[in-house]
C-alpha positions in Angstrom: 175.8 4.7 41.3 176.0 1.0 42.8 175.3 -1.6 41.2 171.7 -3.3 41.6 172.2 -6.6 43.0 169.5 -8.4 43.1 168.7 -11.8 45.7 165.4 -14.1 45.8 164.1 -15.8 48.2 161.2 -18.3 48.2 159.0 -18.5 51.4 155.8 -20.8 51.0 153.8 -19.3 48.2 155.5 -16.7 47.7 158.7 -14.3 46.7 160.8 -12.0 48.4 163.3 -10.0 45.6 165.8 -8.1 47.8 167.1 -4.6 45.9 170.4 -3.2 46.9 172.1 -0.6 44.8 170.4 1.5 41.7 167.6 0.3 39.8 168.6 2.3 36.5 168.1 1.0 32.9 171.1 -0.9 32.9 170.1 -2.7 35.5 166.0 -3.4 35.4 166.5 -5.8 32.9 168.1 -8.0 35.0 164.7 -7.2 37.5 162.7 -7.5 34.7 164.0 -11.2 33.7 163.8 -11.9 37.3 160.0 -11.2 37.6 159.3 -12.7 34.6 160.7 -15.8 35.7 158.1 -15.9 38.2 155.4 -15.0 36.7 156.5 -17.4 34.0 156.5 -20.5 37.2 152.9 -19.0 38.5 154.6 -17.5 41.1 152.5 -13.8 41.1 153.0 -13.0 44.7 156.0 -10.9 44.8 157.4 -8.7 47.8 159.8 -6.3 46.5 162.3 -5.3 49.5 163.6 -2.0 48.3 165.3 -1.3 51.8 169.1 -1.4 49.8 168.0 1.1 47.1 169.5 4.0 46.5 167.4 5.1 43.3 165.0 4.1 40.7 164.3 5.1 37.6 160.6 6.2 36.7 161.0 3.6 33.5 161.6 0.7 36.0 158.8 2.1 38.5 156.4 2.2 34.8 157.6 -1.4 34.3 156.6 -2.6 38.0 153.1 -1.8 37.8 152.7 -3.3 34.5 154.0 -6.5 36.3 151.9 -5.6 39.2 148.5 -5.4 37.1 149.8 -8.6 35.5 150.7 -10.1 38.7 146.6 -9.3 40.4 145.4 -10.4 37.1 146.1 -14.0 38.4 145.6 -13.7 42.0 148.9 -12.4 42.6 150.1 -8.6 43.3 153.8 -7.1 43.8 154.1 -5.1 47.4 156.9 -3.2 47.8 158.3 -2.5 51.2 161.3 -0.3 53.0 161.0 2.2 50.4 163.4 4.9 51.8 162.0 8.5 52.0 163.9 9.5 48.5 162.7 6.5 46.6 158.9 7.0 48.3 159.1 10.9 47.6 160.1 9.5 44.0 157.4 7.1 43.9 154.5 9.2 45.2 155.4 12.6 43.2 154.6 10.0 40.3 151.4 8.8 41.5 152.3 5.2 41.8 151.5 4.6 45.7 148.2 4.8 44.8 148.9 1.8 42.6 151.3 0.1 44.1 150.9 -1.4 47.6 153.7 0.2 49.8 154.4 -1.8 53.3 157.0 -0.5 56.0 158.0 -3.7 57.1 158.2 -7.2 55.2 155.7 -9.0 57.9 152.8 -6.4 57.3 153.5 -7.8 53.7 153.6 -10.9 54.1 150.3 -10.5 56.4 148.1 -9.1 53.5 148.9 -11.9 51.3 147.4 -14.5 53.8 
């Protein structure tokens, strides 16, 4: 498996945290520290661009929705987006799309924050 590298960018009043690789549990904690950070500055309004991941572990999908309900609980949320049909068939054979918001594209994202 890749590696998970994992970019931010800022954009107004909110995050975008670009994926690329596998999310595994060697490398969420390095996600995990990531989101914290935000939510540590306020920042709860997190797009999660998955469109460079090759696979995710059901312990790091767990871990984003506990960020995610932590995230709404101050006016914030975490939407992921590109999810690609493995890592949705992953993520709905779970439950968690019914949980966590799922966009195709990072503008329809970014349009149901504003």
């Amino acid at each position: 498996m890749r590696e998970c590298i994992i970019k931010r960018e800022e954009q107004e009043n909110l995050d975008i945290v670009r994926l690329d690789g596998a999310l595994d549990s060697y490398s969420f904690p390095r996600l995990e520290t990531t989101l914290n950070g935000l939510r540590d500055s306020r920042r709860n309004r997190v797009i999660l661009d998955c469109g460079g991941l090759d696979y995710i572990s059901s312990a790091a999908l767990g871990a984003l929705i506990g960020f995610a309900r932590r995230a709404r609980e101050q006016d914030g949320d975490l939407k992921l987006v590109r999810l690609s049909p493995k890592i949705y068939n992953i993520v709905e054979l779970l439950g968690f799309h019914k949980i966590l918001e799922i966009h195709n594209d990072l503008n329809d994202a970014v349009g149901k924050f504003n």
